[in-house]
N, C-alpha and C positions, 0 to 999 in steps of 0.2 A: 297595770302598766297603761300607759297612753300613748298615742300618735306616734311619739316620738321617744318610743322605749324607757323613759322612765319613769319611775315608781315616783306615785304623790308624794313621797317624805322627800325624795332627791331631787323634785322640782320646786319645793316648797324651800327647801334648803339652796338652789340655784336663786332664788329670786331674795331671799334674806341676803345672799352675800350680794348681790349687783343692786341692794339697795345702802350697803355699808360691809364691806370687806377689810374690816380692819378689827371686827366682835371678833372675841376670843370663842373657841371651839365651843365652851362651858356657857359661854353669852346665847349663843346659837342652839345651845339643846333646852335649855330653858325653854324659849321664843318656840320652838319646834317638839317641845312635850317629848324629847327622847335623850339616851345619856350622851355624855360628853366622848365617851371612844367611838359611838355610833355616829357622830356627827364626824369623827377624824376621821375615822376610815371611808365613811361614804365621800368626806371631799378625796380623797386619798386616790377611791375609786373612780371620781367621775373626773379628774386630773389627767388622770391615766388612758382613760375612756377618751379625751379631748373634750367633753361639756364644760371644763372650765382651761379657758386657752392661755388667762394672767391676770392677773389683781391688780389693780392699780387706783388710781383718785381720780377724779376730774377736778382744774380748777379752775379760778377766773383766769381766759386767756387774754381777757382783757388787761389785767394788773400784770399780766408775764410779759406783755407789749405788744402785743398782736389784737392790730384796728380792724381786722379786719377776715371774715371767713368768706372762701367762694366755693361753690359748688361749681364744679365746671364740664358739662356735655361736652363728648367727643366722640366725632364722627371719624371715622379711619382712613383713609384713601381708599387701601386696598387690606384684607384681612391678614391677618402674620399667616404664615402656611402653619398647616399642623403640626408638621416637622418641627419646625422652630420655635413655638410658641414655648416651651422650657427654655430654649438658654437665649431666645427673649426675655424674659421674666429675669431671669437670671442677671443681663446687662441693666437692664432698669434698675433692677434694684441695687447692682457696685454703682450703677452711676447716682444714682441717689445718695449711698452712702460717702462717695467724694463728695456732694454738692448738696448735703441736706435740705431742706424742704420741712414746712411743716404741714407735713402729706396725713389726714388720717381713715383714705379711704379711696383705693383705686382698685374698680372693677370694672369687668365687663358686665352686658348687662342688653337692654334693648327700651326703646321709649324716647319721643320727641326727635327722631330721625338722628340718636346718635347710637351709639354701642359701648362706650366706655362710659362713666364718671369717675371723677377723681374730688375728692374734699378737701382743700388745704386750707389751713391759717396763716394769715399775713403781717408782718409788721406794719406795713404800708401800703398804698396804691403801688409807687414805684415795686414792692416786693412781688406786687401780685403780676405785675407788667414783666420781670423777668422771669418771674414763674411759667408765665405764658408762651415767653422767647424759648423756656427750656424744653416746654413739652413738643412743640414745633418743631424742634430740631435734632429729636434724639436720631441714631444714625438707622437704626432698625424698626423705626416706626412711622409709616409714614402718615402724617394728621391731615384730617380734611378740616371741614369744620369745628370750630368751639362755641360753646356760646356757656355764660356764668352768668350764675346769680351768688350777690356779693351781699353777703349780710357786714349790716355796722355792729362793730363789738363795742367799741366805746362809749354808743348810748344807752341811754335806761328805758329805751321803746322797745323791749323786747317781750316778748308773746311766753313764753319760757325756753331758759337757757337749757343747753345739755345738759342732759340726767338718764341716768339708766331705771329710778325707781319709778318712775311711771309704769317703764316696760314690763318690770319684776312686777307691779303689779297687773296689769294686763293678760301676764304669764300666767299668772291664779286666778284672775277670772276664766279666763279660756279652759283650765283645769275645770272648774265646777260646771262647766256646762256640759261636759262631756259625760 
């Protein structure tokens, strides 16, 4: 077991799927030298455990219509009380689901004099302008500061796009050092 309670076969098996999750059980015990029930039930297991939270793709968000990704620092007025920070969460996110957003990532957090970041993808400047209007105005949050860095998705100057197999690989180096 390592750092993070799991067994080298169930981390070596996390980072095959967050490099392609769509191999069949049989595909994966090959690539991983063990049989094909062992491979089912360990994901079976680590589902259940929460190490695996959903499967899905990444794709060009640029071809889906969105010019445009920002990361956006935020700074708070004043902190939610501890009481409330649940059925805060709570209203954020019905109100998000009336007013979708292509949100994929808001936490708290600490760095460059803010507390929150949020990730979203934009169809446009204008999209990302009332994105801005939205976070400013929610009724239970009061925003201080913002300040974004805006990537261009439409061009081909990019350093590398999102991907999780970097990570997955990363994951198994940090394994072998240990």
């Amino acid at each position: 077991m390592n750092k993070n309670g799991l067994k080298e076969a169930e981390l070596r098996l996390i980072a095959e799927l967050m490099k392609n999750s769509r191999r069949s059980d049989r595909e994966l015990a090959k690539v991983l030298g063990v049989s094909q029930p062992t491979v089912s039930r360990t994901i079976r297991k680590l589902e259940r455990e929460g190490y695996i939270k959903e499967y899905t793709m990444i794709p060009d968000f640029g071809k889906l219509g969105f010019q445009m990704l920002s990361f956006t620092l935020v700074k708070l007025k004043k902190q939610i009380p501890e009481d409330s920070v649940v059925q805060t969460r709570e209203q954020v996110r019905e109100t998000l689901k009336r007013n979708p957003v292509g949100q994929i990532l808001g936490m708290s957090g600490m760095g460059l004099g803010a507390d929150r970041i949020v990730a979203n993808f934009h169809e446009d400047y204008s999209a990302y302008v009332r994105f801005m209007a939205f976070i400013r105005r929610h009724p239970r949050v009061e925003v201080g500061e913002t300040n974004s860095f805006i990537v261009n998705l439409a061009g081909e100057s990019h350093f590398q796009t999102l991907t999780l197999s970097d990570v997955a690989d990363y994951i198994l180096k940090m394994k072998k050092k240990e």
